[in-house]
C-alpha positions in Angstrom: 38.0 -17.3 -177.3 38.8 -20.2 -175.4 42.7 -20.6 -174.5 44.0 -24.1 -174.3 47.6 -24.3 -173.9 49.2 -22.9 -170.8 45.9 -22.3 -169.3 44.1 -25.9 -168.6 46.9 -28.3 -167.4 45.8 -31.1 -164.3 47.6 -30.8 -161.4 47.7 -33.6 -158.7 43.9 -34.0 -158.4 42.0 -31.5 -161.4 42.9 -28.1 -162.8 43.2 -25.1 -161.0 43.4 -21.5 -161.9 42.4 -17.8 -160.6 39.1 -16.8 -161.7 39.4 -14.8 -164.3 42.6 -15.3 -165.7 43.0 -18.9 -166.5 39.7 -19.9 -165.2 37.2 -18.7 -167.4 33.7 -19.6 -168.7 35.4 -20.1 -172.2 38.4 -22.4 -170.8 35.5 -24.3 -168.5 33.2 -24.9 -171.6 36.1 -26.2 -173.2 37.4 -28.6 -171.1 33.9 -30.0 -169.3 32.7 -31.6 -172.9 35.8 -32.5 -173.6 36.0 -34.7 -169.9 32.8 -35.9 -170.0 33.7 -37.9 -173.6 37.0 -38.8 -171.8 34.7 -40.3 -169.1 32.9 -42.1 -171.4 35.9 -43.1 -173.5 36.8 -44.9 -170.4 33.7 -45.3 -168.0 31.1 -46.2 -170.9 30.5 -49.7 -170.1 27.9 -48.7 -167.3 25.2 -48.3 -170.3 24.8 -44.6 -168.8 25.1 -41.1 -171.1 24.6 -38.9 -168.1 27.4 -36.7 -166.2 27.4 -35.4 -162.9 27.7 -31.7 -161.9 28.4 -30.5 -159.2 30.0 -27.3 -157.1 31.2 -25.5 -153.8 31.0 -22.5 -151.9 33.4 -20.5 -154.1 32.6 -17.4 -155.9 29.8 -17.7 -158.4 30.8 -21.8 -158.2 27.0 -22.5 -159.2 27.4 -19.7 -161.5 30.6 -22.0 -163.3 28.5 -25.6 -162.6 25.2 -24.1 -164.7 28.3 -23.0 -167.5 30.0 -26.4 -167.4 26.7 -28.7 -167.5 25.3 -26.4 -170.6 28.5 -26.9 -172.4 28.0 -31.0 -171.5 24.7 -31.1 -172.8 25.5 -29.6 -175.8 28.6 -32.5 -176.5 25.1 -34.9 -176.3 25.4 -36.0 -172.8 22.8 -36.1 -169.7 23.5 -33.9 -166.8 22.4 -34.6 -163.4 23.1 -30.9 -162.0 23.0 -30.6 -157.8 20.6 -28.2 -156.8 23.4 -26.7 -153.9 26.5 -27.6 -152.8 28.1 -30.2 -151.0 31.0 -32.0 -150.3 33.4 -33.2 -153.3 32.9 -36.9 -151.4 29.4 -36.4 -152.3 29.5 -36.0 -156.3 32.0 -38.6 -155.7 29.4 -41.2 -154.0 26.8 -39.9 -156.5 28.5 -40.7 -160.3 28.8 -44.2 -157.7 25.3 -44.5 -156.7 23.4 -42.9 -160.1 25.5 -45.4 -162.4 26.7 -42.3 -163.8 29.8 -42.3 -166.0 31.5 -39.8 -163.7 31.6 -36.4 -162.0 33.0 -32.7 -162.7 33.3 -30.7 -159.1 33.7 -27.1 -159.8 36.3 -26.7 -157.1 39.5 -25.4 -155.4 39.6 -27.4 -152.9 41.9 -25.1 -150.5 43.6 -22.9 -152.7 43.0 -19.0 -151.5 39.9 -17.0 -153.1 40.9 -16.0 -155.8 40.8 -19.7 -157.0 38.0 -21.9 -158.6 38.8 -25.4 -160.5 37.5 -28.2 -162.0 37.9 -32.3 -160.2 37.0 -35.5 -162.4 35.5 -38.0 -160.7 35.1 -41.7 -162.5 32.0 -44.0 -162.3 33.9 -45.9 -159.7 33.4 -42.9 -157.1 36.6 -41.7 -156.9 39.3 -39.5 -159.2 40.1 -40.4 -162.4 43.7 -41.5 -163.0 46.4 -39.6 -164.6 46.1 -41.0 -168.2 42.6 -39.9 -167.8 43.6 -36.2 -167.5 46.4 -36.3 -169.6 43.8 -37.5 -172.0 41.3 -34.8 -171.4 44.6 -32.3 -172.2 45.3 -34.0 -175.4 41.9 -33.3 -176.8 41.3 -29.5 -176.0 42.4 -28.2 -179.2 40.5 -31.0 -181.2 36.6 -30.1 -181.9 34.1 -31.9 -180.6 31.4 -33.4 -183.1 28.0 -31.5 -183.2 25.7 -33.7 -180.8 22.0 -33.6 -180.2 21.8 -31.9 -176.9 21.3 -33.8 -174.1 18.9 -32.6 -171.0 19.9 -31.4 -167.8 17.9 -32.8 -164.8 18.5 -31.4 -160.7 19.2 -33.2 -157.4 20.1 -33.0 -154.2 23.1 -34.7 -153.1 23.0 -34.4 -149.1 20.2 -37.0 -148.2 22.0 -39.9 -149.4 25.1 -38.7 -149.0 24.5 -38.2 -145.2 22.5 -41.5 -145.0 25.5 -43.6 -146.4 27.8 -42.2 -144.0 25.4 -42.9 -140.6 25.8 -46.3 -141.8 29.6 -46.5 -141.5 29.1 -45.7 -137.6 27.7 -46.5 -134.7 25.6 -43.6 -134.5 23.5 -43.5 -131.6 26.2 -43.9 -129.3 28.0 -41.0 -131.2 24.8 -39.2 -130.5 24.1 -40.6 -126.9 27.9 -39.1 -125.8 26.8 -35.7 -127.1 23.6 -35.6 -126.0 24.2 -36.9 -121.9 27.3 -34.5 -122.5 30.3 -36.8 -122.2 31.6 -35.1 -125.5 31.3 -31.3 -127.3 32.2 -31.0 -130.4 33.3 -28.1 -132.0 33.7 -28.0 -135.8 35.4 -25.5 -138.1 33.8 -25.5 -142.0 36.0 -22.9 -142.8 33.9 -21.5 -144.7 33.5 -24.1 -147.3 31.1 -27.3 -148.2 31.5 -29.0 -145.0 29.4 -26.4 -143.2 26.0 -27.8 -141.8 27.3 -31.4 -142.4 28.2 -32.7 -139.4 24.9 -31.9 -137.7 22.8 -32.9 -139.8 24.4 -36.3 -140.5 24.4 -36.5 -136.2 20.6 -35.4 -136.1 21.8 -33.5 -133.3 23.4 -29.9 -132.5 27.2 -29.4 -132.6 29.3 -26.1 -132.4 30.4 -25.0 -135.9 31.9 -21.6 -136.9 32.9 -20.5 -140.3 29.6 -21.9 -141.6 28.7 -19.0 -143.2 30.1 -18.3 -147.4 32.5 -16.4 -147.4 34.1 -16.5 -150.9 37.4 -14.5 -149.6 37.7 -17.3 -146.7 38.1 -14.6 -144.1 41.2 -13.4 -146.2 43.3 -17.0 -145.7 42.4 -20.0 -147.0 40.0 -22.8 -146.5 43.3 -25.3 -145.3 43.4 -27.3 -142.1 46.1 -25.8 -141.2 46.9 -24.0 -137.7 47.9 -20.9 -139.4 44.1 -20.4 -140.0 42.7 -21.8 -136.9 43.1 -18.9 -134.5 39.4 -18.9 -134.0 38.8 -22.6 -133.3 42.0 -22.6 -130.8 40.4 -19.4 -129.0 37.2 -21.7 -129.0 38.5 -24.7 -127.6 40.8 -23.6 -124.9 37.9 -21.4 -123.4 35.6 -24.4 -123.7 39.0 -26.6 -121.5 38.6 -23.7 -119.0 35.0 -23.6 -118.7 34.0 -26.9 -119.1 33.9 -29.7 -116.4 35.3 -33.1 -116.8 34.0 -34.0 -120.2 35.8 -34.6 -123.1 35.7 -32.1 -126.3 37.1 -32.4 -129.8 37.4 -29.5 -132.5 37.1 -31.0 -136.3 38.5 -29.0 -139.4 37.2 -29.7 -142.7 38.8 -28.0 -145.9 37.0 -25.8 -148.7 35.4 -28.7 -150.3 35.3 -31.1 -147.3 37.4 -33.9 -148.3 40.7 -33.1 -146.2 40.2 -32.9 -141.9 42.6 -32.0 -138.9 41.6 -31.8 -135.6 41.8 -30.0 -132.4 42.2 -31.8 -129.3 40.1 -31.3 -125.8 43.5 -28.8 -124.4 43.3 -26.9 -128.1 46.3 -28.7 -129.4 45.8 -29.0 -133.3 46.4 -32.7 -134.8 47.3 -33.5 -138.1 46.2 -36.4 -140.5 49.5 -37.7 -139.2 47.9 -38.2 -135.6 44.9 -39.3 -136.7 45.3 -41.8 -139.3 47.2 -44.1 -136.9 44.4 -43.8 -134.1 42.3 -44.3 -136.8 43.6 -47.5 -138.5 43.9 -49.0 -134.8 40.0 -47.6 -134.2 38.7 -49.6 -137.3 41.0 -52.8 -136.5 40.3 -53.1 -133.2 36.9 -51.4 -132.2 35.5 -52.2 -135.8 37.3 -55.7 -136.3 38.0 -54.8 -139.8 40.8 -55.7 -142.2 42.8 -54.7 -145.1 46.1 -53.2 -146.4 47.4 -49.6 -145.1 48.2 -47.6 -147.8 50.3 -44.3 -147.0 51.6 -42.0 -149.1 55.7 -41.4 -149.2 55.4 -38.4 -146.8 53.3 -40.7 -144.7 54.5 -40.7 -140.6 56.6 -43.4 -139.6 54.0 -44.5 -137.0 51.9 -45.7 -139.6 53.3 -48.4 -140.5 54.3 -49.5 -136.7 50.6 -49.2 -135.9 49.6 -51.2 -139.4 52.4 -53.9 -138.0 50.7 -54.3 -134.3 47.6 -55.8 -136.4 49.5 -57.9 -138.9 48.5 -55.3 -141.7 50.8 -54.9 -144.9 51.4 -51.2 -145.6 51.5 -50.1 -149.4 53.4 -46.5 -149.8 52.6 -43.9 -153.2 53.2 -41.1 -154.4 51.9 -37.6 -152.9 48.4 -37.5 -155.0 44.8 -39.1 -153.6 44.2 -40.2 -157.2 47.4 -43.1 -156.3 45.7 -44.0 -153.7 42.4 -44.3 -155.0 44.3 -46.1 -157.6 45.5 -48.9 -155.1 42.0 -48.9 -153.6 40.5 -50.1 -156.6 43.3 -53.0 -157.5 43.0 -54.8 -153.8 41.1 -54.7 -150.5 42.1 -51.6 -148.6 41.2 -51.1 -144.9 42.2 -47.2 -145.5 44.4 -44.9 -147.3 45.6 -41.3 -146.3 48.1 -38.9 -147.4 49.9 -36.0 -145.1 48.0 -33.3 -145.9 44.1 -34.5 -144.7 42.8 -36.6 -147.2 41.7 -40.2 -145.8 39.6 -43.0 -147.1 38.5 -46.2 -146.5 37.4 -49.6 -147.7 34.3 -49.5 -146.6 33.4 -46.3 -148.7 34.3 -45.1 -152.2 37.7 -44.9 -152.9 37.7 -41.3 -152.2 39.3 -39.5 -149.3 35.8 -37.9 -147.5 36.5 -35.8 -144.6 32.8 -36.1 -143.0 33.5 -39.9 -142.8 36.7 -39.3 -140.9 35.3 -37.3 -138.8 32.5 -39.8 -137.5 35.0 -42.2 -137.0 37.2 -40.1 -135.3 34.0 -39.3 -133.2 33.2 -42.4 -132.2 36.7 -43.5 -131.6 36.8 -41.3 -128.8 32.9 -42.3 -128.2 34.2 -46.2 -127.5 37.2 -45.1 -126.0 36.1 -42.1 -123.6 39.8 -40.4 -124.3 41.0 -37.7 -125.5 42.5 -37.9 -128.9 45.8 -37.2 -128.1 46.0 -39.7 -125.1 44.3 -42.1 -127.8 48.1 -41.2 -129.9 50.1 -41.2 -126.8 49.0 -44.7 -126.1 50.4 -45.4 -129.2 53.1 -44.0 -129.0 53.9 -46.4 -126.4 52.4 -49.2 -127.4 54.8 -49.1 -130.5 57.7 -47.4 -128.9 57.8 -44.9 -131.5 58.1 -41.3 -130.9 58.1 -38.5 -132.9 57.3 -34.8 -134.7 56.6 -33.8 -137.8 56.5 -30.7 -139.8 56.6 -28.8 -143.2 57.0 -25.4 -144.2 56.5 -24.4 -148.1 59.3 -22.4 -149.5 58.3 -19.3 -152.2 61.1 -19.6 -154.4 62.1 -16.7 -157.0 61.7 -18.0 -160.5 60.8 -21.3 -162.0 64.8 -21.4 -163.2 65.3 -21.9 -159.5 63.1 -24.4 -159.4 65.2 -26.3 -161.9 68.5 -25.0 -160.6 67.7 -27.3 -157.4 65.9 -29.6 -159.3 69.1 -30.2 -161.3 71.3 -30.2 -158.4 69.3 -32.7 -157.0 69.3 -35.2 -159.7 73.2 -34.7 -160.5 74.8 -34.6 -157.0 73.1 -37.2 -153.9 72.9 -35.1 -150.5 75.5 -37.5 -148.5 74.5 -35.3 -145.6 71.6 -33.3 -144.3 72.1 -30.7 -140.5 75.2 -33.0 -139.7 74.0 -36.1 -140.2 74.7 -39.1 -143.0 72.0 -39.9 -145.1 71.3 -43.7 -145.8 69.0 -43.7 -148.6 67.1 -41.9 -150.7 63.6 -42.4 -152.4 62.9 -40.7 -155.2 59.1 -41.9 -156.5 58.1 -38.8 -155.6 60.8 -35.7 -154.9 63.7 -37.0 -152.7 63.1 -38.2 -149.6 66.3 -38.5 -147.6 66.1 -41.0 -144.5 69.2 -39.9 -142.1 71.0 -42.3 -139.5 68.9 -40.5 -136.3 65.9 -41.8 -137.6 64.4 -39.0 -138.8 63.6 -38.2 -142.8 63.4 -35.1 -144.8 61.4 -34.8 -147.9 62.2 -32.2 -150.8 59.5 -32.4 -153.0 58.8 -29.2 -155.9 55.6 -28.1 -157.2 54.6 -29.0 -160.3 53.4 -25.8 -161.5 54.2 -22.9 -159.1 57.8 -22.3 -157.8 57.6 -23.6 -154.8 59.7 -26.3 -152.6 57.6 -28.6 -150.0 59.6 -29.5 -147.1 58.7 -32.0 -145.2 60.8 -33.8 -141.9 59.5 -35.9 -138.9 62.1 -36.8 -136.3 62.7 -37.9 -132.2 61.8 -34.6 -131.2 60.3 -31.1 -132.5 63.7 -29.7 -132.1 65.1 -31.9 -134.4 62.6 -31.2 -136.8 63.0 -27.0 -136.9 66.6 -27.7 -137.3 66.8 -29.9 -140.3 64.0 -27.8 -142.1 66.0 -24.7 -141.3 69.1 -26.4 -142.9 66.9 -27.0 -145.8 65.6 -24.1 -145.9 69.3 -22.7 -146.3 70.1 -24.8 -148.4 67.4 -24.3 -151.0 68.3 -20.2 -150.5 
């Protein structure tokens, strides 16, 4: 029998579980009717009855999408069912482009293996907000009405997918600097929905490992994160070796492609917090375009110096896409990123699509002939603003830890963090303490596993390691 409770609850963008246990076929035919009448609760004014499905690489994830688009045509709705994967950006652009009154992406974005979920997408191209979901939750234990059943029809998201994004670029220079061999490129699908992507969007041959499926993600994760890059780095610094004077760049694409990192042409890995600055002065300068900057709190500190040096107003959320998309939707947005990978832009849906970034990023250093990191250094200067960044997450024992610190934190202020006074505090999302040597540190808890995010950027790396380590300590 399906199991609502515990089981189904929406985290920052869908609901997550291991396969198995609290993802199941029961819980998914539950709560996939059950979102698509949300959808057209609040998307129904396009006229449309039909519901996007669609799926990555995962474990039987087509296996789950067939499930879920069944149990929608059964609640009376039209299914429009992708025939493989593809990028979550992509089901995204399609509930957009097929008038559709939204999407369901059977997903886990890059949780480990074990994982599958489920992403709701509105007829606007981009994830639903929280009332939405909170909605979706409040209906699972009420039965649907018997429906005639609708009809499930197939497609194949990648051609327009991949034709709407050659649009956003100047592509045959992109092209023309891999092809006379002024730039290699190197990309990393990590397994997941990104793989093939980039080359065929390019109409020409690039690099990519971890293109293969691998449902165990080599035992790690599908994450941009260096701890499960080893490969690419090995790559990129034998390239630097090899190679003559060219420049090289090494993209990263998470399990459903909608977070990137990069790799720079010395194999030096570069978060979202490297590259949404180049790219914001990329699409302002090179691209003449306009529009607010809108970060999330755990956003660098460069952003908004970079959004400043082209009279752009910055706009700060939450930790979440969906607040972004959110913003994206209320006023014209040049783009919007969060820490961990997820950018999008005005120009597009208001989605964060990793493909996208990565043809901009491409044809940044394209116009620019330089290396990413000299793109940041110049930066870096140009604002004279300097600094690291890092964040570890903390296992903690119990959830009553979790609210031990939690509790701690609302009833007694930090005055002081590693030896030095704190002089404010926000608090629209965890507590992030700004300290007098201009640096920050953010304590923010999951929401449904016991762990603490740390986050800290500061003058120098050193800094850094030694405030998180005094967090660290502090939260042991």
């Amino acid at each position: 029998m399906p199991v609502a409770g515990n089981a189904i609850k929406f985290g920052t963008d869908g609901w997550r579980g291991i396969i198995g246990e609290e993802f199941t076929f029961d819980n998914l035919s539950l709560v996939a009717p059950i979102a698509a009448k949300v959808l057209s609760q609040t998307y129904g004014d396009t006229g449309s009855n039909t519901v996007i499905v669609g799926y990555d690489r995962r474990f039987m994830a087509e296996v789950f999408a067939q499930k879920a688009a069944k149990a929608v045509t059964e609640a009376g709705f039209d299914v429009l069912l992708s025939e493989t994967y593809a990028p979550t950006p992509a089901f995204s652009l399609a509930a957009k482009q097929h008038n559709a009154l939204g999407a369901l992406v059977i997903t886990a974005s890059h949780n480990p293996g074990s994982y599958l979920g489920l992403k709701v997408k509105g007829a606007f191209g981009g994830s639903v907000p929280p009332e939405v979901t909170r909605e979706i939750e409040a209906l699972l234990s009420e039965p649907l009405p018997t429906q005639t059943t609708g009809k499930i029809s197939h497609f194949n998201p990648w051609q327009n997918y991949c034709e709407t994004l050659r649009a956003k670029v100047d592509i045959e220079k992109i092209r023309a600097c891999i092809t006379q061999g002024k730039l290699s490129v190197f990309a990393d699908a990590m397994h997941g929905a990104a793989s093939g992507g980039l080359s065929q969007i390019l109409g020409v041959p690039i690099e990519e490992i971890n293109s293969d499926r691998d449902p165990l993600f080599g035992g790690g994760a599908p994450e941009p994160l260096p701890r499960y890059l080893s490969r690419l780095f090995r790559l990129m610094r034998s390239h630097q070796r090899n190679a003559v004077e060219a420049l090289a760049v090494g993209l990263v694409f998470d399990g459903d492609a909608d977070r990137i990192a990069a790799v720079d042409g010395q194999g030096n890995f570069l978060s979202s917090q490297v590259l949404i600055p180049i790219l914001i002065e990329h699409l302002a300068v090179e691209r003449g375009l306009t529009g607010e900057i809108v970060k999330t709190v755990s956003g660098s500190d460069l952003i908004p110096k970079v959004a400043a040096l082209h009279q752009l107003s910055v706009y700060e959320t939450p930790i979440g896409y969906k607040y972004i998309a959110d913003r994206m939707l209320e006023t014209q947005v040049l783009l919007g990123g969060e820490e961990s990978g997820g950018i999008g832009y005005g120009t597009h849906i208001p989605e964060r699509d990793a493909l996208l970034s990565a043809l901009y990023v491409l044809e940044a250093i394209a116009t620019s002939q330089t290396d990413l990191s000299d793109l940041y250094r110049q930066l870096q200067a140009k604002t004279d603003f300097t600094s690291a960044y890092d964040r570890i997450d903390l296992p903690l024992a119990s959830m009553e830890v979790r609210s031990r610190l939690l509790a701690q934190l609302q009833n007694q202020s930090l005055s002081e963090i590693a030896g030095e006074r704190v002089q404010d505090c926000l608090s629209i999302d965890g507590y992030k303490f700004r300290l007098a040597d201009n640096s920050w540190l953010m304590i923010r808890f999951s929401g449904t596993e016991p762990v603490l995010r740390l986050y800290c950027e500061a003058p120098t790396m050193q800094q850094v390691h030694r405030t998180l380590a005094w967090a660290k300590q502090w939260a042991e």
